[in-house]
Backbone bond lengths (Angstrom), bond angles and torsions (degrees), N, CA, C in turn:
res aa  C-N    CA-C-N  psi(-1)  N-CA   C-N-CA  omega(-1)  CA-C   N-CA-C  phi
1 X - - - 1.448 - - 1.538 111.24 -
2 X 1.444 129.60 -27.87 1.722 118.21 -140.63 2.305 72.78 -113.23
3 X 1.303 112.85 -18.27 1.131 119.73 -178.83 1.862 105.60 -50.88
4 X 1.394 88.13 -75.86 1.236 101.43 175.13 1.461 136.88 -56.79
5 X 1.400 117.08 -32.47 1.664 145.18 164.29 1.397 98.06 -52.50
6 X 1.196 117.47 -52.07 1.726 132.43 -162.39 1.729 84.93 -65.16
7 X 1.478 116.73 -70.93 1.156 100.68 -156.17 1.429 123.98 -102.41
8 X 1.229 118.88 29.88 1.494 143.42 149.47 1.280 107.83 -60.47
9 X 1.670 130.29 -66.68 1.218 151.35 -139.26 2.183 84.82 -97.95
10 X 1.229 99.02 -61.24 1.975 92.68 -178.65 1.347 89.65 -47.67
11 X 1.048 126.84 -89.87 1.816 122.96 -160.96 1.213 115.15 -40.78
12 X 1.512 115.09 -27.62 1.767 97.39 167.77 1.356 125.49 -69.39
13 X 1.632 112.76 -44.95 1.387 108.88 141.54 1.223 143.24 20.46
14 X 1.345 80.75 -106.03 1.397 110.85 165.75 1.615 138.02 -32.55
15 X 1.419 86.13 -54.52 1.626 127.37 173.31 1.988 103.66 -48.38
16 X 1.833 100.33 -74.00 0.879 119.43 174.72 1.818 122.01 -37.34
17 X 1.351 95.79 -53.13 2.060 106.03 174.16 1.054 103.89 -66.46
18 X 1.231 141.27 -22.26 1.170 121.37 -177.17 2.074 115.29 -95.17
19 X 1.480 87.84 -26.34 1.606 99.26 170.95 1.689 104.38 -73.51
20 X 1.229 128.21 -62.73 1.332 120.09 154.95 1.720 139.78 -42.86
21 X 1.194 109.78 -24.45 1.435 114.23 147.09 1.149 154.82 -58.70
22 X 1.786 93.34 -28.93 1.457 122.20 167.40 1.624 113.91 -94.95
23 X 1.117 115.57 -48.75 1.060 146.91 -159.68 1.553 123.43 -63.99
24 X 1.849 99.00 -30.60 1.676 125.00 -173.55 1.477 107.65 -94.10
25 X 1.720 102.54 -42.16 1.770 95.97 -138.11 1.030 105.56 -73.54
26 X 1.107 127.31 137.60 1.265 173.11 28.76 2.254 90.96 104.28
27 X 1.110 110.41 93.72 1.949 96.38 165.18 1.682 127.16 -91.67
28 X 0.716 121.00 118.43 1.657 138.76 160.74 1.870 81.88 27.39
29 X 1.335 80.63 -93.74 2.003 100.15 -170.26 1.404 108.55 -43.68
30 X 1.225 115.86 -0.42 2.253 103.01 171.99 1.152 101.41 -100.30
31 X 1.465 112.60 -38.05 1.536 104.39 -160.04 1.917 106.11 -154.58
32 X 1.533 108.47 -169.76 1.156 120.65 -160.88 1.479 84.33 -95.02
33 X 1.425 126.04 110.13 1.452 128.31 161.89 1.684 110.45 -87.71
34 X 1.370 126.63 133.58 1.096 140.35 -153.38 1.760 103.59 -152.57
35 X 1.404 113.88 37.53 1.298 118.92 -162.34 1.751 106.67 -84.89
36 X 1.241 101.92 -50.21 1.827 107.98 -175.04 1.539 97.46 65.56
37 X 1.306 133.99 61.49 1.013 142.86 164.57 1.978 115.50 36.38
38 X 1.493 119.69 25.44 1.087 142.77 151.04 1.120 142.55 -57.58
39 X 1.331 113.86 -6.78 1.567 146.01 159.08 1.679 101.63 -62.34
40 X 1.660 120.95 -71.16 1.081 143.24 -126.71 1.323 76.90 -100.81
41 X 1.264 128.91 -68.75 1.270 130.82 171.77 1.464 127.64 -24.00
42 X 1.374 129.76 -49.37 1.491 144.52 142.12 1.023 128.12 -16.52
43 X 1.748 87.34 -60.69 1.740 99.90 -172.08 1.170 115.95 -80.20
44 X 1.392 124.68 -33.22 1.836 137.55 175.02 1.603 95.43 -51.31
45 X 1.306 121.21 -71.38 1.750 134.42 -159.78 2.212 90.73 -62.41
46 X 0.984 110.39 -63.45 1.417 100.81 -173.69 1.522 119.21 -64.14
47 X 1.933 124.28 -16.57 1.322 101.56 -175.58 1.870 93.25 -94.37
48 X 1.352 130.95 -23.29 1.332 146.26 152.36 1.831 115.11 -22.01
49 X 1.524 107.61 -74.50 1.116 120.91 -142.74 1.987 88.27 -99.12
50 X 1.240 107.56 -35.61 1.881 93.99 167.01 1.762 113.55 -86.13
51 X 1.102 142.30 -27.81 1.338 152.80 128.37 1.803 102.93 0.59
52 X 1.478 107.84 -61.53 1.203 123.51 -150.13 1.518 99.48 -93.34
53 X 1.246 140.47 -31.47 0.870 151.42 -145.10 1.893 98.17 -121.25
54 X 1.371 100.80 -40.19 1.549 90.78 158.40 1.558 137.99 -78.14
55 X 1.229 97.76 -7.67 1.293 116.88 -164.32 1.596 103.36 -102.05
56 X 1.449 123.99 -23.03 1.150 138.22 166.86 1.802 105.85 -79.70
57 X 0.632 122.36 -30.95 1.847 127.08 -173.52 1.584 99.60 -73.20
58 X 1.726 119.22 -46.45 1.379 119.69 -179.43 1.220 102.03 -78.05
59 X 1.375 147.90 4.76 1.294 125.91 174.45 1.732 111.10 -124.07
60 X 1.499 110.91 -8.98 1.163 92.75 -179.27 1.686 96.19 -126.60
61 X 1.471 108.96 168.04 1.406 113.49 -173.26 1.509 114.27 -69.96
62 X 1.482 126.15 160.79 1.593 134.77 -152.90 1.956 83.42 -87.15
63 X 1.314 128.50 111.36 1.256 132.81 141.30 1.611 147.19 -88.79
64 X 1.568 92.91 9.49 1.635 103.12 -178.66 1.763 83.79 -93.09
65 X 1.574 83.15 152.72 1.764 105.84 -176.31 1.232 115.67 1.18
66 X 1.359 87.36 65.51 2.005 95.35 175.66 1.492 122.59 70.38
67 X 1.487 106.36 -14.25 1.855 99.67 159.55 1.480 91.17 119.87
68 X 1.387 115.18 0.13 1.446 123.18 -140.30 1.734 90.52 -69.24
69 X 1.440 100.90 154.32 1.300 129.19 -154.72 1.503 124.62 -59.03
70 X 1.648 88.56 -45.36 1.569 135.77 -164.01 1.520 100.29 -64.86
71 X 1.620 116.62 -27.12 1.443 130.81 161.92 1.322 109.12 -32.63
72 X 1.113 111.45 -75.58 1.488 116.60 -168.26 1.389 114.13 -55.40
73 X 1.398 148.25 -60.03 1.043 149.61 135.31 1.462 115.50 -4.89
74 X 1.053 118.79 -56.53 1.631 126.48 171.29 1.818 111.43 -64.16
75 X 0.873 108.36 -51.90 1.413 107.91 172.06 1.331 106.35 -64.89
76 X 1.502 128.01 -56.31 1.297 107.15 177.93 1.623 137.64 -57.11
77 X 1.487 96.26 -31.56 1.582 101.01 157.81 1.523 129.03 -42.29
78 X 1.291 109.13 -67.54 1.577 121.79 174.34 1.466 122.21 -45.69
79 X 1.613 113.27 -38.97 1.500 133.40 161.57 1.597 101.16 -38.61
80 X 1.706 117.26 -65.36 1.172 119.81 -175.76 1.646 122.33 -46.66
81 X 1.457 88.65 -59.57 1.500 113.10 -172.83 1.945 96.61 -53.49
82 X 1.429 108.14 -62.44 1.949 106.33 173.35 1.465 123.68 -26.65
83 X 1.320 101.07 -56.40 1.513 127.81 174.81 1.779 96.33 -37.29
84 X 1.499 102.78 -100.56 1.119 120.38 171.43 1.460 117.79 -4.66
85 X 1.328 127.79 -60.32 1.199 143.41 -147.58 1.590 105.40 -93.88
86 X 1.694 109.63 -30.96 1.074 107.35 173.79 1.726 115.96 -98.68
87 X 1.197 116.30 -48.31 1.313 107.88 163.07 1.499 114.35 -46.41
88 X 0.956 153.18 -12.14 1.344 157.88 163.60 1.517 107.63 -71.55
89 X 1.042 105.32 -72.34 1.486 108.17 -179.90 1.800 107.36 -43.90
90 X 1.606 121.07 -60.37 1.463 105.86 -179.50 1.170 127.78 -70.29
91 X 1.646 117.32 8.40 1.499 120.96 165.68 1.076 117.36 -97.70
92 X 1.802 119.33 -8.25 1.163 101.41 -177.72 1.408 107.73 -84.63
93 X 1.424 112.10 -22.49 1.677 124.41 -176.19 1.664 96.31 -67.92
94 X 1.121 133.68 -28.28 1.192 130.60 -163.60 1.633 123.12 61.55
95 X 1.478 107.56 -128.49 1.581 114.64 149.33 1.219 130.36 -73.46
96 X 1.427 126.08 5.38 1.709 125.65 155.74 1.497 112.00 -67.88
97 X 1.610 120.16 -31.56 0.953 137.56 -150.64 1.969 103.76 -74.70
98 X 1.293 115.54 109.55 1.385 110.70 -179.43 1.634 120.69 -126.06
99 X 1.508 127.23 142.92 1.303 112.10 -164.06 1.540 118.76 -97.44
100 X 1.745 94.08 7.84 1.690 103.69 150.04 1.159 114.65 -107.97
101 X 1.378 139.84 -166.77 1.207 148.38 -129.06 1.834 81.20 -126.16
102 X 1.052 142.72 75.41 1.479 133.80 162.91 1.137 125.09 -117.95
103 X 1.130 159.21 163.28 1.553 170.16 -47.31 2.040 101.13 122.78
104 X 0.831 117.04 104.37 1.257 120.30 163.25 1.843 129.60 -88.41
105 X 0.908 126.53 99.09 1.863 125.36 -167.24 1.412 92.97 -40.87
106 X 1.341 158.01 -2.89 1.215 134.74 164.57 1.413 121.85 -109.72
107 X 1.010 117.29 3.66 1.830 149.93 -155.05 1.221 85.63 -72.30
108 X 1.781 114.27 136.59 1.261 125.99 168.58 1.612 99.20 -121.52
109 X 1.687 106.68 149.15 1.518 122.78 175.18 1.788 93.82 -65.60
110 X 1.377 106.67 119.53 1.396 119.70 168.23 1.707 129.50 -97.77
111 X 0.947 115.06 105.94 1.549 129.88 -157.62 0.936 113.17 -128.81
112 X 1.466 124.84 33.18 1.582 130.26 168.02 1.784 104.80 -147.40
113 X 1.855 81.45 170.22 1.929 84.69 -170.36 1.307 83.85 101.11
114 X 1.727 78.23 -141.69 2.141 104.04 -174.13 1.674 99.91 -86.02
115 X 1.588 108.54 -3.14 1.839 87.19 -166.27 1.634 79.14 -94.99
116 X 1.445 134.38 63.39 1.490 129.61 171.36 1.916 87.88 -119.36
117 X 1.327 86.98 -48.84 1.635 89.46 173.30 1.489 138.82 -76.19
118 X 1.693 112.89 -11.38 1.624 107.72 -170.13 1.394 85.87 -157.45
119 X 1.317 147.29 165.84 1.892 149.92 148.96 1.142 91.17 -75.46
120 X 1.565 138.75 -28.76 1.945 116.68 -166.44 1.380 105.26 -118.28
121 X 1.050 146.40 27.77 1.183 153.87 -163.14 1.749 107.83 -41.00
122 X 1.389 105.75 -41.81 1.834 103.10 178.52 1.031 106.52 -77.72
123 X 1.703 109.72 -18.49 2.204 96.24 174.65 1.395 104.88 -89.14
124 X 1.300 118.01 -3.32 1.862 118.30 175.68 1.780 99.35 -72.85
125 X 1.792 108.09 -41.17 1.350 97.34 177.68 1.234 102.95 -78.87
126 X 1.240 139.61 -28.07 1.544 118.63 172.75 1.237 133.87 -57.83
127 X 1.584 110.75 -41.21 1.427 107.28 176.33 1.270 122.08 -89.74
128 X 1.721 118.71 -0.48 1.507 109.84 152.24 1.619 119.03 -87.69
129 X 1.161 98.19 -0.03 1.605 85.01 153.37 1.576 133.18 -91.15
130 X 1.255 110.65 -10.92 1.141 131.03 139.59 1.558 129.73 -39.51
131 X 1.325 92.65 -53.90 1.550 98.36 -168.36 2.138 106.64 -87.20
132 X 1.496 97.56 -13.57 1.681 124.06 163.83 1.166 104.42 -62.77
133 X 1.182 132.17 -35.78 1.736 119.65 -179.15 1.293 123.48 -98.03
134 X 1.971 99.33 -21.77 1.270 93.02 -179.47 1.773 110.51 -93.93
135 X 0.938 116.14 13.92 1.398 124.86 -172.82 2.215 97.27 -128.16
136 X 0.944 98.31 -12.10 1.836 104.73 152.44 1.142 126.94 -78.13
137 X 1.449 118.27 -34.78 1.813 141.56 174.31 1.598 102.17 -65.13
138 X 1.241 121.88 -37.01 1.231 106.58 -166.17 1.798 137.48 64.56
139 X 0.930 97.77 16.85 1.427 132.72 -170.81 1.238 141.49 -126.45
140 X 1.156 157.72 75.08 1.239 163.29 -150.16 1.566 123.92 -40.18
141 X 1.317 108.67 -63.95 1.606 105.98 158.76 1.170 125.45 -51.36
142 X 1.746 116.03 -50.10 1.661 103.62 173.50 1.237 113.34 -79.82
143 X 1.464 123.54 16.93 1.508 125.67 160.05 1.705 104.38 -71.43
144 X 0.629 122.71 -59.36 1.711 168.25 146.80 1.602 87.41 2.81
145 X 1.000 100.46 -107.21 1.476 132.31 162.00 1.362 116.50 -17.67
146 X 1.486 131.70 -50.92 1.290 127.12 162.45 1.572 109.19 -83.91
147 X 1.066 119.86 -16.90 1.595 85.79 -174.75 2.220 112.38 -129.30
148 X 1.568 112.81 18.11 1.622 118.81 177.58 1.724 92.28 -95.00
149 X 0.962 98.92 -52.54 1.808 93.21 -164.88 1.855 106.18 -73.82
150 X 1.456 109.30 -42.15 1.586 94.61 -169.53 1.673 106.91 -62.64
151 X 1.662 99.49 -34.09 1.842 100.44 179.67 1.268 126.21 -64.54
152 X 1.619 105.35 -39.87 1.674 108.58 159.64 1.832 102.27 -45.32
153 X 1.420 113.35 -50.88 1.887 83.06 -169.74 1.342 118.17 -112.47
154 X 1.381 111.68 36.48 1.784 128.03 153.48 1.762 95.97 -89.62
155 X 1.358 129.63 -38.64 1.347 121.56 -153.45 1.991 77.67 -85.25
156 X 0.853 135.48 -70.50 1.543 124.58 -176.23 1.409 111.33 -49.36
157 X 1.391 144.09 -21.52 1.306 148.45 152.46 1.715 108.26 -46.96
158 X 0.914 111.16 -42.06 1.522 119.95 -164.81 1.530 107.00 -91.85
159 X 1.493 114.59 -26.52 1.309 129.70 176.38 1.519 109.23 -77.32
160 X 1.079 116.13 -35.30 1.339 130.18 164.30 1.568 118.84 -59.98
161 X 1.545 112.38 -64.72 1.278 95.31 173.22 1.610 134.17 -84.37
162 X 1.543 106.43 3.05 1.473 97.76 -177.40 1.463 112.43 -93.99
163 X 2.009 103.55 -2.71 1.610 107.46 156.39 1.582 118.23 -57.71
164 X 1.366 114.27 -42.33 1.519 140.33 177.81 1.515 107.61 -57.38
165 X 1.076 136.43 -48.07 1.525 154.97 159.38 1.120 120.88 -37.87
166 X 1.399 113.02 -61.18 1.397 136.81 164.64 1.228 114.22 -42.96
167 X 1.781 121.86 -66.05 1.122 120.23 -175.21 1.758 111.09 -75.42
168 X 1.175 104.67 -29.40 1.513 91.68 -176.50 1.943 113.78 -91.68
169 X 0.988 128.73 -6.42 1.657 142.03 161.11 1.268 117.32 -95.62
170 X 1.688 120.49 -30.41 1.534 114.70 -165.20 1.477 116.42 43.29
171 X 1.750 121.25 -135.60 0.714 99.72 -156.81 1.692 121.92 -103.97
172 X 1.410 116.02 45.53 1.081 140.11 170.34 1.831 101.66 -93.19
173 X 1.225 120.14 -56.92 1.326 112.45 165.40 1.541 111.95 -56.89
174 X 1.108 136.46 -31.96 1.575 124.98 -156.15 1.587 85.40 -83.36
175 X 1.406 133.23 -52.07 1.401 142.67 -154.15 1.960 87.62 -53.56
176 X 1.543 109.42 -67.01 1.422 112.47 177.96 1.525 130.10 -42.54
177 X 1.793 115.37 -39.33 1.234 130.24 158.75 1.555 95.69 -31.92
178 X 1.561 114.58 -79.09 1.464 109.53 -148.48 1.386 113.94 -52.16
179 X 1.217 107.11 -46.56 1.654 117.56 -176.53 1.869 111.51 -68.83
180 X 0.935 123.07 -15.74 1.296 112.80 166.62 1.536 114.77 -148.81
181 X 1.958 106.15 145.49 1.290 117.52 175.64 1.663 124.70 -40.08
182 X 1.131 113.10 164.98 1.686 121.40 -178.98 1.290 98.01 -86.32
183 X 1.691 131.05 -53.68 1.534 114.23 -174.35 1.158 89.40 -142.22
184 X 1.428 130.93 -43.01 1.807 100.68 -166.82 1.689 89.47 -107.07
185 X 1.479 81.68 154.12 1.581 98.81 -174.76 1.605 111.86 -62.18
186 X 0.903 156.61 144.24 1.589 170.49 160.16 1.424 104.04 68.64
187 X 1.391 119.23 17.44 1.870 122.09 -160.36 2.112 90.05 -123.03
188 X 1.052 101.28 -79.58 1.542 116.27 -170.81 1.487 126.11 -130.65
């Protein structure tokens, strides 16, 4: 059962980033693109570093807390909960919402929903899906493996656009910075 659940929900995923990848970005002529090639960058380190990390889990034996079972279940939860958190977040942006780094001339600072609680809320669901596979593996390295390298380039993703933020909100974005976290709520 948690076999199949697991990989129903990854392939939707999956499915989904790639429909949102196409589906969002943002072209030159709509809007202010502010990407610094951080898009591409994302996508290289995350199809790489979960690739690698899945591919390490099927070949070597389960060494997180004994291999124990309850893993999988746990990872699949968080998968859900990621989902959730991020599809939420790009609906609440609607059509502001882009899967490069752009600025739209009609774009309003959005501060409700989940962006009341975090400024990146769809990279909070991204990088717990991250942390969903590597805590699905059961394994330490492909813990490893899914979630040091993709976070190294979500935290430069985010560095990227809250330069973009900055310049296009000033100091209406900086005022919001202070009052709320970058991805986890009351932490960062």
């Amino acid at each position: 059962m948690i076999p199949a659940l697991w990989q129903f929900f990854y392939w939707l995923w999956v499915g989904s980033e790639i429909v949102i990848g196409v589906g969002t970005r943002t072209k030159k002529s709509s809007g202010r693109t502010r990407d610094r090639g951080s898009l591409l960058l994302l996508w290289l380190v995350l199809f790489a570093s979960l690739t690698a990390a899945i591919w390490h889990s099927e070949v070597t034996p389960p060494d997180m807390y004994g291999g124990a079972h309850i893993l999988k279940w746990i990872g699949l939860v968080i998968l859900i909960i990621a989902l959730a958190i991020r599809w939420t977040a790009i609906y609440t942006l609607g059509k502001a919402f882009s899967s490069n780094v752009a600025i739209l001339d009609s774009q309003k600072l959005n501060q409700s929903g989940v962006y009341r609680f975090v400024r990146h809320p769809s990279y909070l669901g991204l990088w717990l899906v991250f942390i969903a596979v590597g805590v699905h593996s059961r394994n330490w390295l492909s813990f490893a493996l899914a979630t040091i390298p993709t976070t190294a380039a979500l935290l430069y993703r985010i560095h990227v656009e809250e330069n973009a933020l900055v310049q296009a909100f000033g100091d209406q974005y900086i005022t919001y910075a202070k009052s709320t976290k970058r991805l986890i709520p009351g932490v960062y």
